[in-house]
C-alpha positions in Angstrom: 0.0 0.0 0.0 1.0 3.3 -1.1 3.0 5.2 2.3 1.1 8.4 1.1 -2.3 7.0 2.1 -4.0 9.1 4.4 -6.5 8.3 7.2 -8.5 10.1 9.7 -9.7 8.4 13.0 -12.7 10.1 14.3 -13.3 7.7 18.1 -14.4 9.7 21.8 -12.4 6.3 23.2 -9.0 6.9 24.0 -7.9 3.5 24.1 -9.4 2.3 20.6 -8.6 5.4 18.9 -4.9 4.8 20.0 -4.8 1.1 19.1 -6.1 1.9 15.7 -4.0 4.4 15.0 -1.0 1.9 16.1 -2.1 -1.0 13.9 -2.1 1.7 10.8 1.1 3.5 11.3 2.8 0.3 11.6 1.0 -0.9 8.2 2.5 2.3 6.4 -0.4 4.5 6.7 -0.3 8.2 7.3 -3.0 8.6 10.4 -4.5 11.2 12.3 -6.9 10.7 14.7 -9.3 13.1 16.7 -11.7 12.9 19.6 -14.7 14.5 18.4 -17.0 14.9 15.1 -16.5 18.7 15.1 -12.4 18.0 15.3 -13.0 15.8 12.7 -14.9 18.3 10.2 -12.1 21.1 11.0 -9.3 18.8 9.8 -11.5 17.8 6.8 -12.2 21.5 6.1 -8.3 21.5 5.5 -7.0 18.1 4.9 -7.7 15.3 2.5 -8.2 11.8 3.2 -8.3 8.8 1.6 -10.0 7.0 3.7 -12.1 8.0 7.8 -12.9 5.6 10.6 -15.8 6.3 12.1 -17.4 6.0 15.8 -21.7 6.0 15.2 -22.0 7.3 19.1 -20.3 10.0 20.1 -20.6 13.0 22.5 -21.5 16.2 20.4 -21.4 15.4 17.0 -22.7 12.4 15.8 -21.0 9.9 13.0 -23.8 10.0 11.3 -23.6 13.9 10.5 -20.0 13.0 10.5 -20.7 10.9 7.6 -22.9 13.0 5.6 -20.5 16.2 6.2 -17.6 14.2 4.7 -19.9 13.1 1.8 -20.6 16.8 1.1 -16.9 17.9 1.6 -15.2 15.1 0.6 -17.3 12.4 -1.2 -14.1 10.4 -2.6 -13.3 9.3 1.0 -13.8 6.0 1.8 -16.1 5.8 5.3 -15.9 2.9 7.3 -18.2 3.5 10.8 -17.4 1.7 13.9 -20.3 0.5 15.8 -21.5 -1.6 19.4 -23.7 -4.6 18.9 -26.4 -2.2 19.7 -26.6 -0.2 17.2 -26.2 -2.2 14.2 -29.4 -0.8 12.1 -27.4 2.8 12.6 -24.5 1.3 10.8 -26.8 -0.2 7.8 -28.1 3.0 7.7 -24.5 4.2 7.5 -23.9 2.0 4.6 -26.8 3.1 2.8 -25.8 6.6 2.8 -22.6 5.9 1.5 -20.3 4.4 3.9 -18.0 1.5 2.8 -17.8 -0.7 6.1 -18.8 -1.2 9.9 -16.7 -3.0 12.1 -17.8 -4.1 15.6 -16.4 -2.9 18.6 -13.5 -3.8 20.1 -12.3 -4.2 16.8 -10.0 -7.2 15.3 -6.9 -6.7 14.1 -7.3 -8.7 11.0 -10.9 -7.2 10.3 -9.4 -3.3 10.5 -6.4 -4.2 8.2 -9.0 -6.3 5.3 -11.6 -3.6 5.6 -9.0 -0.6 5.2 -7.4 -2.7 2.5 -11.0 -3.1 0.9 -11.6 0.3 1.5 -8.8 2.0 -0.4 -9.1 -0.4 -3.6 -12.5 0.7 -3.5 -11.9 4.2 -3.5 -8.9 3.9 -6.0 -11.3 1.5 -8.4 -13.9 4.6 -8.3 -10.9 7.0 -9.4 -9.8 5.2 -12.6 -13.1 4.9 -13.8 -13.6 7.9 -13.1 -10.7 9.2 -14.8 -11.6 6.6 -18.1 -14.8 7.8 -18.1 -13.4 11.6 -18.5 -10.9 10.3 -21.1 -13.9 8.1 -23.4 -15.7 11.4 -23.1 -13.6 13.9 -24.4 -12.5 11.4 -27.3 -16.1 11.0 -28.0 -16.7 14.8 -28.0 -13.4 15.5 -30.2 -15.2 13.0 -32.7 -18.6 14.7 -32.6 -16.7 17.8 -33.9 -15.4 15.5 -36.7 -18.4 14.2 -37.8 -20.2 17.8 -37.5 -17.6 19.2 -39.6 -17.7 16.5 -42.2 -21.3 16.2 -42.2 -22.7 19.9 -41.5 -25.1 21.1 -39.0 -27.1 17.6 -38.3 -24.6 14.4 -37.9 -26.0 11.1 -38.1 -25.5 9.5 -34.7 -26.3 5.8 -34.0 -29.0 4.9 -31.2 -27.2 3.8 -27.8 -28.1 0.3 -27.1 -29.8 -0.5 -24.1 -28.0 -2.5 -21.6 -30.2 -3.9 -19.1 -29.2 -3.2 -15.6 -27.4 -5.2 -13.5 -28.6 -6.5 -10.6 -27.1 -8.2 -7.5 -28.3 -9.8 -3.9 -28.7 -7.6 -1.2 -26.2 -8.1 1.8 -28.9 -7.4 4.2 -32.3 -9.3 4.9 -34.8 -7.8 7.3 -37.9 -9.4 9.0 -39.6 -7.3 11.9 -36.4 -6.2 14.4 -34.4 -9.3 12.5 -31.3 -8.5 10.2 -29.2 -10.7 8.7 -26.0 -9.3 7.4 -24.3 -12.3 4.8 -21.0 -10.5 4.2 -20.1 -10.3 8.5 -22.6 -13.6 8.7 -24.1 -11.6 11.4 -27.9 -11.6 12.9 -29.2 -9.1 15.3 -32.3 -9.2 16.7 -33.5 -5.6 18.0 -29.7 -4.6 17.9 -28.7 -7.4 19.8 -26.1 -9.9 18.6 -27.1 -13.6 18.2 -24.1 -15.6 18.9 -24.8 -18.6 16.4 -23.3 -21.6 14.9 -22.7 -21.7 11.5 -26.0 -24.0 11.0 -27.9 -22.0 13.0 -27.2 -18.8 11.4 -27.9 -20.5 8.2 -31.1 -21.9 9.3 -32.5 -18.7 10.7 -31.2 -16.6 7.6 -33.0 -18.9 5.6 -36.1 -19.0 7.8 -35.9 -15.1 7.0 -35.1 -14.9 3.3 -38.4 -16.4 3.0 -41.0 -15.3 5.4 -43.6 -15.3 5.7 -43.9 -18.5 3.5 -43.8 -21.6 5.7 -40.5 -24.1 5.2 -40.9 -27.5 5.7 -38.1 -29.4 7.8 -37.2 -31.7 4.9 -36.6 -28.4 3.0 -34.6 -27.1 5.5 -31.9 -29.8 5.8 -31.9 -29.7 1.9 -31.2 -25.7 1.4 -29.2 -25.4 4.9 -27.1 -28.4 4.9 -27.2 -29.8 1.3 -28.4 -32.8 1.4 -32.0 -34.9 1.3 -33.2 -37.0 4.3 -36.3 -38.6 5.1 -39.1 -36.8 7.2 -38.7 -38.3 10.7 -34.9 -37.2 10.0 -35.6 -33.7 9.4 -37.7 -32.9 12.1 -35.2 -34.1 14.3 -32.3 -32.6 13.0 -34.1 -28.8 12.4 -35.8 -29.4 15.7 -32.3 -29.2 18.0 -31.4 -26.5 15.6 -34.6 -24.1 16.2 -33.8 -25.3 20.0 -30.7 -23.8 19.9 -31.4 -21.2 18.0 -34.8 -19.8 20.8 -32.7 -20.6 24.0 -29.8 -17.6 22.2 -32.8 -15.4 21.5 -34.2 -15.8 24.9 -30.5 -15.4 26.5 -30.6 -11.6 25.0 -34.4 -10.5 24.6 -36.2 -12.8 27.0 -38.0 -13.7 23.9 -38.1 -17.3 22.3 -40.4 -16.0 19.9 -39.4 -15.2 16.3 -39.8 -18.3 14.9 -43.5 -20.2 14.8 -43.7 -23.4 14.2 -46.9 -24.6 12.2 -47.8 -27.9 13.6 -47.1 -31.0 11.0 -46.1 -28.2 8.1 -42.9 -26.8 9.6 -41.1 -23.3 10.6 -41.9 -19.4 9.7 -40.3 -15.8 11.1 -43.0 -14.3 13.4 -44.6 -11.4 11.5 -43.9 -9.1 14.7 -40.4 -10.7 15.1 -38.7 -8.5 16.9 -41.5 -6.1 17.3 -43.3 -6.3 20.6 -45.8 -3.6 21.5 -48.2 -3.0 24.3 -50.6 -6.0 23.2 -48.2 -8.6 25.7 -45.8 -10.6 24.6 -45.5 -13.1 22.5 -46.5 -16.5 23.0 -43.9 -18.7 23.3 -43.5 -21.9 20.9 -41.9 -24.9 21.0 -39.7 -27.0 18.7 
């Protein structure tokens, strides 16, 4: 990575926001960091960065109008917000208004480095084709003069063919105060972490990719773990699973409730998952 590369740490925690800037230097990085949102703007006012790490809470100023500040002022830098467990819908909201990344906090070595890393290609990706896309048109305009000159005041110009957009999966699934992240392979369930096992994280992103329609166990095994088995099979294996899977929703919301099971048909997400109101709670189900 180029030595030149600058980045701005924007964290109210003195501890993390000297660790970060440790890990950084030592990778080659130019860093500054600051305490506050409002430091951060003033040095942004002045200084250019490639690339700003992000706290979502602070005192004061906010990362959020961090965020959109630097996308006013600066909108080539690459964002990556730091966030608690709690407040992971504020850092999809992050990413939708432009932010490359969240990490959690305390942050992982190896996570900073790979999403700085991914950060700056990013941002230097964006550049060139930027830069291409300045070169392709000013050749195109220096051949519109051509063509106008050769063939007077009304050139024949050939239609633009249509290119049909293209599309790609969401990182994010949400079902009531459920959200599945598949790039961290994160669920949270009212901004609480779910501390799942591979399968189970699997199942229950499943279970959510396709509420509210009703998935049978046999189906279950087949999609999750990728292979057929007989009914009596199935019910046992996605049975322990959903087990599992309650008992770690209860452990942080007291609530065993976002999946339903349909007796003798199999498993949905709760319409209200997540979502409890004055009405009571929930009922609780069993596997």
């Amino acid at each position: 990575m180029n030595i030149t590369t600058t980045i701005l740490i924007v964290d109210d925690e003195p501890a993390l926001r000297f660790a970060l800037q440790e890990v950084l230097t030592h990778d080659g990085h130019q860093v500054v960091a600051v305490e506050s949102g409002a430091a951060a703007l003033e040095r942004v006012a002045h200084e250019e960065f490639d690339l700003a790490l992000i706290d979502l809470k602070m005192k004061g100023l906010g990362g959020m109008e961090v965020l959109a500040s630097l996308r006013r002022q600066a909108p080539d830098t690459a964002v990556i917000v730091l966030t608690a467990h709690g407040s992971l819908e504020t850092a999809v909201e992050a990413l939708r208004q432009g932010a490359h990344d969240y990490l959690f906090k305390p942050c992982k070595t190896v996570e900073i480095r790979e999403s700085v890393r991914m950060g700056l290609l990013k941002r230097q990706r964006v550049l060139r084709q930027r830069a291409l896309l300045a070169q392709l048109e000013h050749s195109l305009s220096s051949q519109l003069e051509g063509l106008r000159t050769v063939l007077g005041e009304h050139p024949v110009i050939p239609p633009v063919p249509f290119l049909a957009p293209v599309t790609k999966q969401s990182r994010f699934l949400q079902q009531g105060g459920v959200i599945v992240d598949s790039m961290r392979h994160v669920i949270t369930l009212d901004g609480h972490l779910l501390e799942l096992s591979p399968t189970e994280f699997d199942m229950l992103a499943y279970l959510v990719s396709e509420a509210p329609r009703v998935i049978s166990p046999q189906e279950l095994v087949r999609e999750v773990q990728g292979y057929e088995s007989e009914l009596w099979e199935a019910r046992d294996t996605v049975r322990y699973h959903i087990y599992h899977i309650r008992q770690k929703v209860k452990a942080v919301t007291e609530r065993p409730d976002i999946i339903r099971t349909v007796r003798g048909v199999g498993y949905t997400i709760n319409k209200k998952a997540g979502n409890v109101g004055r009405e009571g709670q929930n009922v609780k189900s069993k596997a």
